[in-house]
Backbone bond lengths (Angstrom), bond angles and torsions (degrees), N, CA, C in turn:
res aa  C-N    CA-C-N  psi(-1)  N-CA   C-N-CA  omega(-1)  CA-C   N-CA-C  phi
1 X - - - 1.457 - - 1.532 109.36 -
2 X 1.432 122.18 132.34 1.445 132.08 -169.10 1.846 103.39 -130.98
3 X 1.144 105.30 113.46 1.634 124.15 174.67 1.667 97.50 -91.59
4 X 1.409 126.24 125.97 1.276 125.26 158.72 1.545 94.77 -110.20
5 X 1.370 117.97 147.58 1.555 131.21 167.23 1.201 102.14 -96.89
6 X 0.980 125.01 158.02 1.512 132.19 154.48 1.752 124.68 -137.26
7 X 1.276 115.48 82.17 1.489 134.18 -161.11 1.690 119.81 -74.38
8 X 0.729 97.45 95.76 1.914 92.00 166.61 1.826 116.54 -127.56
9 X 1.535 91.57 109.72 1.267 108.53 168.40 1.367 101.69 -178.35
10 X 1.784 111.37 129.97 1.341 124.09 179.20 1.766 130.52 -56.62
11 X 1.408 88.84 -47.14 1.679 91.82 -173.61 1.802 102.46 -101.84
12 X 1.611 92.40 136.69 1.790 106.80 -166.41 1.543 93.93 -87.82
13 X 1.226 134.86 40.41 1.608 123.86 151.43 1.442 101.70 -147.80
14 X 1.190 115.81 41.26 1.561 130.66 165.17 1.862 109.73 -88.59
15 X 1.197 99.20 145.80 2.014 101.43 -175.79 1.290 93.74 -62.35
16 X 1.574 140.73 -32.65 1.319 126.53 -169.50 2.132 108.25 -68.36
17 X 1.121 108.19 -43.55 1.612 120.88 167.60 1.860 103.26 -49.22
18 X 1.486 107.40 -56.45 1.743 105.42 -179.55 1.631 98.96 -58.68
19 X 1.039 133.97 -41.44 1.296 145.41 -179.16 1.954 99.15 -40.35
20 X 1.436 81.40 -84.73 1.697 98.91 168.24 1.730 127.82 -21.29
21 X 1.001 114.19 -38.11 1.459 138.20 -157.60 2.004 89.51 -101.12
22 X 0.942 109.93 -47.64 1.575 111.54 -165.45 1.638 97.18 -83.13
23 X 1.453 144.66 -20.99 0.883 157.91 -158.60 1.668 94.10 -79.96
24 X 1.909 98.81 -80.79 1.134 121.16 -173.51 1.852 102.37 -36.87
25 X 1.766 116.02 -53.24 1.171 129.34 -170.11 1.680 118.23 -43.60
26 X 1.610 99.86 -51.49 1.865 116.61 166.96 1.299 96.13 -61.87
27 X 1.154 140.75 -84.87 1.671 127.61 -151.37 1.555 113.27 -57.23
28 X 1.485 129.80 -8.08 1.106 139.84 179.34 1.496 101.24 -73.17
29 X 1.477 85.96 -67.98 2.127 97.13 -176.36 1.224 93.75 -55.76
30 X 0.932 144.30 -49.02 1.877 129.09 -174.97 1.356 110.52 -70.88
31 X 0.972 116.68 20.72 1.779 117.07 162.24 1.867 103.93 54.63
32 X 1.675 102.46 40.92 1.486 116.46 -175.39 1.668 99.55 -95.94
33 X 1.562 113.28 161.23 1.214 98.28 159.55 1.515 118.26 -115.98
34 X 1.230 126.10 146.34 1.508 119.83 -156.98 1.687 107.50 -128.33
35 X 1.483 101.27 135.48 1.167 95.25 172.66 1.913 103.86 -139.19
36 X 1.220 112.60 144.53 1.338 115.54 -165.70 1.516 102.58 -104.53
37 X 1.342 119.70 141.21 1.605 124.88 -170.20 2.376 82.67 -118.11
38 X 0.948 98.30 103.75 1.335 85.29 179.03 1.875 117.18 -120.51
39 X 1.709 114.89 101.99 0.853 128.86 -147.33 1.807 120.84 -40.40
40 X 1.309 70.94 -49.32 2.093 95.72 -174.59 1.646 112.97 -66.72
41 X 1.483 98.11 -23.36 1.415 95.14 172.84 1.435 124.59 -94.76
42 X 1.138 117.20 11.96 1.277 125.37 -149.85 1.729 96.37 -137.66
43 X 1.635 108.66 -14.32 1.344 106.85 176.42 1.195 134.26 60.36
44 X 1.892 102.71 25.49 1.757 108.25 -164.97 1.543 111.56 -88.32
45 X 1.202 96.33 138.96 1.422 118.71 174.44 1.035 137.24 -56.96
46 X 1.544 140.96 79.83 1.499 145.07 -112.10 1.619 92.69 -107.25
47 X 1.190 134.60 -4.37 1.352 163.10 -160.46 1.584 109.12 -74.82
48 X 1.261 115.30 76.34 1.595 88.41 168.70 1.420 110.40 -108.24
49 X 1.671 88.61 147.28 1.378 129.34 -168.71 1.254 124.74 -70.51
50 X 1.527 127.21 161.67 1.238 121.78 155.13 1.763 119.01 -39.01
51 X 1.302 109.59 -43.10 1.704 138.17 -163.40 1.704 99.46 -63.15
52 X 1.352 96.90 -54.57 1.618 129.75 175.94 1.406 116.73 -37.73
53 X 1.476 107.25 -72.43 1.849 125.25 -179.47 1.325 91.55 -87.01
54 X 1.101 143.61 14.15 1.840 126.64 163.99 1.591 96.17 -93.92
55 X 1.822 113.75 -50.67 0.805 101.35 155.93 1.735 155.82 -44.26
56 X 1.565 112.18 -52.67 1.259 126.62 135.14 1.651 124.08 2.29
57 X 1.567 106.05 -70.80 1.148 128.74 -177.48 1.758 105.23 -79.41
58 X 0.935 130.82 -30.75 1.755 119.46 159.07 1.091 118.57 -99.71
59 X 1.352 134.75 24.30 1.204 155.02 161.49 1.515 111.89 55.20
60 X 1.536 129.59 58.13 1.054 169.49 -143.78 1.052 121.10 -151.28
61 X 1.404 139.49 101.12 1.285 128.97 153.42 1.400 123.19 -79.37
62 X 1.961 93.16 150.98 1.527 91.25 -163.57 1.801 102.45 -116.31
63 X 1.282 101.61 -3.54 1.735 91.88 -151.98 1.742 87.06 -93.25
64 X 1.550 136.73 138.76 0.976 126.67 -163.91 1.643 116.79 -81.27
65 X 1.541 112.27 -31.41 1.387 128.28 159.72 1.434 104.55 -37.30
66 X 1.592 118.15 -58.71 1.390 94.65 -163.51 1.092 112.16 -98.88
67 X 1.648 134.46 27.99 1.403 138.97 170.09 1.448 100.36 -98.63
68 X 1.381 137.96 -6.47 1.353 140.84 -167.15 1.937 92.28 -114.33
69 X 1.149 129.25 -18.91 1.411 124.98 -157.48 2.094 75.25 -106.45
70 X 0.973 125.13 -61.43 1.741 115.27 172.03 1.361 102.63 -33.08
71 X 1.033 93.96 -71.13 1.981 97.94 -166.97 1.790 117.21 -44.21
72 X 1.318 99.52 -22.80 1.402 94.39 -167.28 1.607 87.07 -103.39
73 X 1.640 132.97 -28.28 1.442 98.07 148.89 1.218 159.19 -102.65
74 X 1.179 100.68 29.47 1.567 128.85 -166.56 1.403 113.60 -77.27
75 X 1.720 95.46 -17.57 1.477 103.73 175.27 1.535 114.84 -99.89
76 X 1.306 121.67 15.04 1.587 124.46 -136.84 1.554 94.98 -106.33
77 X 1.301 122.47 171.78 1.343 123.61 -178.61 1.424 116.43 -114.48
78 X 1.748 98.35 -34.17 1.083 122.39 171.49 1.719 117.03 -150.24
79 X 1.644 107.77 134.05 1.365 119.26 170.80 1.521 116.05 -110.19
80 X 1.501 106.07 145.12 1.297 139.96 169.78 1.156 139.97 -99.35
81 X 1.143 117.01 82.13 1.493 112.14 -167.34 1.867 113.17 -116.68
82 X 1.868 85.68 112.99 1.837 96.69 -175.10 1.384 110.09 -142.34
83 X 1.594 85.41 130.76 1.943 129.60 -149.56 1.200 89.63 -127.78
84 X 1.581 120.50 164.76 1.466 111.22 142.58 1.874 98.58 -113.65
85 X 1.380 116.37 -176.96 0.923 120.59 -170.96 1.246 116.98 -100.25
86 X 1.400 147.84 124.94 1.404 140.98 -157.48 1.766 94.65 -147.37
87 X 1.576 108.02 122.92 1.159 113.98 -162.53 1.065 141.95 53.89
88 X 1.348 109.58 40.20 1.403 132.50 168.32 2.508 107.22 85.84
89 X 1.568 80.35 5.18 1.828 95.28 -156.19 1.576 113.02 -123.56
90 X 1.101 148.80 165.76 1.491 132.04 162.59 1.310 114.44 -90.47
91 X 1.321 117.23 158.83 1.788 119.22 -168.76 1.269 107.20 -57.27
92 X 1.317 130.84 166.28 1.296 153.60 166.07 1.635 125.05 -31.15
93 X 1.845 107.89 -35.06 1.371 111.19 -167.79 1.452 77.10 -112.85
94 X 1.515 168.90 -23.44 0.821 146.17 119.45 1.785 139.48 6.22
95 X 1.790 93.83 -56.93 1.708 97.15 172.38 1.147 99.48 -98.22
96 X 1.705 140.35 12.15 1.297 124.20 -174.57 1.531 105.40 -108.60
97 X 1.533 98.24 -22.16 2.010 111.74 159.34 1.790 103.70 -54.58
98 X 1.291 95.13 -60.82 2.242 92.85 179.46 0.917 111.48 -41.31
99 X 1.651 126.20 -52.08 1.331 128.37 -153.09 1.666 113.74 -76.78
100 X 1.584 99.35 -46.82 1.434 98.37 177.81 1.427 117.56 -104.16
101 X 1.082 135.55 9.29 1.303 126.33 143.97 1.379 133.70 -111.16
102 X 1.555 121.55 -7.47 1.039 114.15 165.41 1.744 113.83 -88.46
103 X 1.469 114.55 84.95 1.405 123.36 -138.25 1.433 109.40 -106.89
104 X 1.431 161.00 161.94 1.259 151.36 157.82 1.133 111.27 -82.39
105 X 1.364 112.26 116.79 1.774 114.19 171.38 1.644 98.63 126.77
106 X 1.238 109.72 -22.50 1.819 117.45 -172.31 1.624 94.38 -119.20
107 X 1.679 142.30 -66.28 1.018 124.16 -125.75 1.762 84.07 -142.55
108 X 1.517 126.70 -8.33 1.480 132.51 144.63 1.038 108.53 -173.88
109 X 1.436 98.18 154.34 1.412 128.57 177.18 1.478 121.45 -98.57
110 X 1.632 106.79 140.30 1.369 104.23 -148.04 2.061 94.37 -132.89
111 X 0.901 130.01 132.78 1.383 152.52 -162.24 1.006 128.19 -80.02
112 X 1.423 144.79 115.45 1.981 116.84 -160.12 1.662 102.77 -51.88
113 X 0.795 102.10 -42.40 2.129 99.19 179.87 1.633 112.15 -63.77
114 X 1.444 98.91 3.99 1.736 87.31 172.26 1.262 128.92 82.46
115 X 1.732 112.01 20.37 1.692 130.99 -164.49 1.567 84.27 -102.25
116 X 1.201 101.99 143.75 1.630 114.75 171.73 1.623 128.20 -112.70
117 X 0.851 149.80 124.66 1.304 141.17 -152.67 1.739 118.38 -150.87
118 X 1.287 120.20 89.93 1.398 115.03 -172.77 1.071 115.16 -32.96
119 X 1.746 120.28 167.34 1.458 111.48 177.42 1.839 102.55 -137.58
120 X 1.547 97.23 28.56 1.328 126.61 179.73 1.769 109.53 -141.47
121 X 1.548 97.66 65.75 1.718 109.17 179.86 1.405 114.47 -68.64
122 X 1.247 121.47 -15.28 1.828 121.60 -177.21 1.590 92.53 -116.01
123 X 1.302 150.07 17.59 1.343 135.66 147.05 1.316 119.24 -81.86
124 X 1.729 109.08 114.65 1.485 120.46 159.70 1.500 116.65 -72.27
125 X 1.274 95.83 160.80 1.714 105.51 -177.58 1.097 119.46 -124.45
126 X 1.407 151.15 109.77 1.308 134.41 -176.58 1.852 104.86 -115.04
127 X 0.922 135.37 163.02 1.551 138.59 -142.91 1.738 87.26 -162.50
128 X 1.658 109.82 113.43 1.525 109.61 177.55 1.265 82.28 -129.46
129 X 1.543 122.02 135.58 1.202 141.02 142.38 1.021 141.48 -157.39
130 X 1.789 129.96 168.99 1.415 112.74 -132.08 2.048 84.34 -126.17
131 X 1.451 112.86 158.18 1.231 99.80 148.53 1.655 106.70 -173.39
132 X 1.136 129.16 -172.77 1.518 138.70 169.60 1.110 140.96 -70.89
133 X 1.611 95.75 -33.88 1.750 112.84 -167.57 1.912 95.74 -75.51
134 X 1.203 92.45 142.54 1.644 96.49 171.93 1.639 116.09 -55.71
135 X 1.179 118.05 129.25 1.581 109.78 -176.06 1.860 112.78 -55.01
136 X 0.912 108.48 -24.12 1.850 99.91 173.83 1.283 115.17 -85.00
137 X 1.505 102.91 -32.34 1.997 94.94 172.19 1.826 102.34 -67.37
138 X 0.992 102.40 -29.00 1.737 102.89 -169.92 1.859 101.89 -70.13
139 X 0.972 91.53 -56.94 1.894 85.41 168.63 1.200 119.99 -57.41
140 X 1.476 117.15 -56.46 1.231 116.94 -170.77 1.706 138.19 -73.87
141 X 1.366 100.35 -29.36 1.418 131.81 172.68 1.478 119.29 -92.80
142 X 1.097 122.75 -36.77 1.342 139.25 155.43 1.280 149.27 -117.54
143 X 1.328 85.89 30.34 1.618 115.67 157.40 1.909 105.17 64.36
144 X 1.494 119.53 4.55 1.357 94.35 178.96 1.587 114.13 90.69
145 X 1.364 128.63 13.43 0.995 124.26 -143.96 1.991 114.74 -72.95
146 X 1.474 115.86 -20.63 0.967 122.26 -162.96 1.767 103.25 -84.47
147 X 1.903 114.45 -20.10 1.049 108.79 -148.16 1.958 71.59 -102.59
148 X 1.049 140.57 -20.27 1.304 150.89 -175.12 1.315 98.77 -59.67
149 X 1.529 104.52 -68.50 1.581 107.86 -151.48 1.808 97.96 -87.50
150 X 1.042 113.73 -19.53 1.468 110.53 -155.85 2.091 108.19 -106.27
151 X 1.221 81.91 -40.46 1.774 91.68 -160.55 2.265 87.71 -88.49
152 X 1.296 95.26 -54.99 1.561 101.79 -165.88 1.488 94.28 -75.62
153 X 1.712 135.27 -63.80 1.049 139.61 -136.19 1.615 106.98 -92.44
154 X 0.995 115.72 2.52 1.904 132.25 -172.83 1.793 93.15 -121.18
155 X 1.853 90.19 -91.19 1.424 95.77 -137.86 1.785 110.83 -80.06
156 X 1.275 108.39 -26.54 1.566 107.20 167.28 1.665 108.29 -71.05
157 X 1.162 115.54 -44.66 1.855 123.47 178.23 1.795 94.96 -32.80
158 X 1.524 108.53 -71.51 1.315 132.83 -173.51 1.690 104.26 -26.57
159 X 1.711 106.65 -45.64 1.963 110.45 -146.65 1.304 138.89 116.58
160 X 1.768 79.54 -19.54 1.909 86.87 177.98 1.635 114.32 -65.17
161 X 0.982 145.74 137.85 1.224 139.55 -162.73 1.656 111.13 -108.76
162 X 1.549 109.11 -31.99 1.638 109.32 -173.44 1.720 94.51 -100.10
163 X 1.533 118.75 103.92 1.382 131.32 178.00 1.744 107.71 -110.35
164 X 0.887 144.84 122.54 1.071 143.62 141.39 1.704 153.15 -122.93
165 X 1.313 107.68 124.74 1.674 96.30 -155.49 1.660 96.12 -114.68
166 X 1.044 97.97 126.95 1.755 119.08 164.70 1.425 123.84 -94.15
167 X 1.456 132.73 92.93 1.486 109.68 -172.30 1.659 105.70 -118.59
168 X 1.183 113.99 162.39 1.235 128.40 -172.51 1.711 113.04 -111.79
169 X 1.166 105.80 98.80 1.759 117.28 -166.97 1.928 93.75 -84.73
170 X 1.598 100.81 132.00 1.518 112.85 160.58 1.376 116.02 47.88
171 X 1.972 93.84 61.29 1.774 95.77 -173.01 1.092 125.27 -70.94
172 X 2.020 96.29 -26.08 1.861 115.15 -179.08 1.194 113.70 -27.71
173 X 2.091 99.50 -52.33 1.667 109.79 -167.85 1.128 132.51 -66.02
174 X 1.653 104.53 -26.00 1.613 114.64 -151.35 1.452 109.78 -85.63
175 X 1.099 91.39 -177.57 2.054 99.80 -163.71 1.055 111.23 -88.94
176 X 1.336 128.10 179.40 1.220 135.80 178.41 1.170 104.63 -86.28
177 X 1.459 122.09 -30.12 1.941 114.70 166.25 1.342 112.63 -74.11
178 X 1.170 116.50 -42.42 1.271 116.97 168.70 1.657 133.65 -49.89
179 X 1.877 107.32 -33.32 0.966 96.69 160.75 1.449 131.87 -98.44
180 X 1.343 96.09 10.62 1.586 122.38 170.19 2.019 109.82 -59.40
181 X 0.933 80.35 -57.22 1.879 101.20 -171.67 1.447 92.04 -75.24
182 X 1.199 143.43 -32.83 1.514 130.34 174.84 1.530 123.17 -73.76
183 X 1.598 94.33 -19.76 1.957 104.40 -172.64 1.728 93.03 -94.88
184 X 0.994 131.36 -28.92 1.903 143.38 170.39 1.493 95.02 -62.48
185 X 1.613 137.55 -47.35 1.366 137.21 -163.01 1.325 112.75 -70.72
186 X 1.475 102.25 -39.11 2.043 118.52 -170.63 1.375 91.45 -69.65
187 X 0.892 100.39 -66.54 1.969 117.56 -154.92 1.970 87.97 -48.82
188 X 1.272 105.37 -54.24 1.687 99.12 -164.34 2.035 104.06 -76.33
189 X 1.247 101.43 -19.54 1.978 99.90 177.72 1.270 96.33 -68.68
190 X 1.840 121.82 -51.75 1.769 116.55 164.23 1.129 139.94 -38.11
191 X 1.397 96.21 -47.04 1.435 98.84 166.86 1.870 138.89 -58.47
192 X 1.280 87.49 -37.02 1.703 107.90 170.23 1.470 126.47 -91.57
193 X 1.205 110.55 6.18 1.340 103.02 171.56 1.364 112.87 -128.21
């Protein structure tokens, strides 16, 4: 069993980093093996290119970062991907991870009629992220946008069937038990899936 993380958040004493740490911690105790793709440290270029969408369009990836971040999950059983949410959306190297690695020809296959079909049928997905807005204004006022574009509009679109998103509403506020019992929740949802 192979856990890939996939981390984006700048500052290393942010709840999304404690997040990180409790993640890695569950797939350990489950006798998983884990490897962390962690954006900010790695300085990847969320940018796609002319080079990029030519690629895109022959279903080729071109950017070498994100042919090495496939490869390392292509073998995976389960992925992790933890952002927090900033403007109702995930950061920049966040949607520039979707764009260039969740790629056609590597991570699904796509049909002249435009049918899409993963080409990673036993990869789960789990989606941890953190943010401020109250979780009902975030549904209700803003339509949900992360579970729209990200959970429905990517990875179910794709075929993958085991999706799961965990988010953490109004971390600013919460307690130190509170965020106690949320870093115990990740680590043990990691662990079991």
């Amino acid at each position: 069993m192979k856990t890939v993380i996939v981390y984006n958040h700048p500052y290393k004493k942010s709840f999304c980093h404690a997040l990180l740490e409790s993640a890695k911690e569950g797939a350990i105790r489950a006798g998983q093996e884990v490897d962390v793709i962690d954006l900010d440290a790695d300085k990847f270029n969320p940018v796609m290119s002319a080079e990029d969408l030519n690629g895109f369009v022959h279903h080729q990836m071109v950017d070498p970062q994100a042919k090495d971040y496939f490869r390392r999950i292509r073998d995976a059983n389960h992925m992790v991907l933890i952002f927090p949410i900033w403007w109702e959306l995930m950061p920049a190297m966040m949607k520039g991870f979707i764009d260039k690695v969740v790629f056609p020809g590597s991570f699904y296959d796509q049909s002249a009629s435009g049918d899409m079909s993963t080409l990673l049928p036993n990869l789960k997905i789990t989606l941890v992220t953190t943010m401020n807005t109250p979780a009902e204004l975030y549904k209700n006022v803003y339509g949900d946008a992360i579970y729209k574009a990200v959970v429905k509009g990517t990875f179910e679109k794709l075929g993958i069937k085991d999706v799961k998103w965990v988010c953490f509403n109004m971390v600013k506020d919460s307690t130190a038990e509170k965020r106690k019992q949320w870093l115990e929740q990740i680590a043990q949802i990691v662990a079991e899936r």
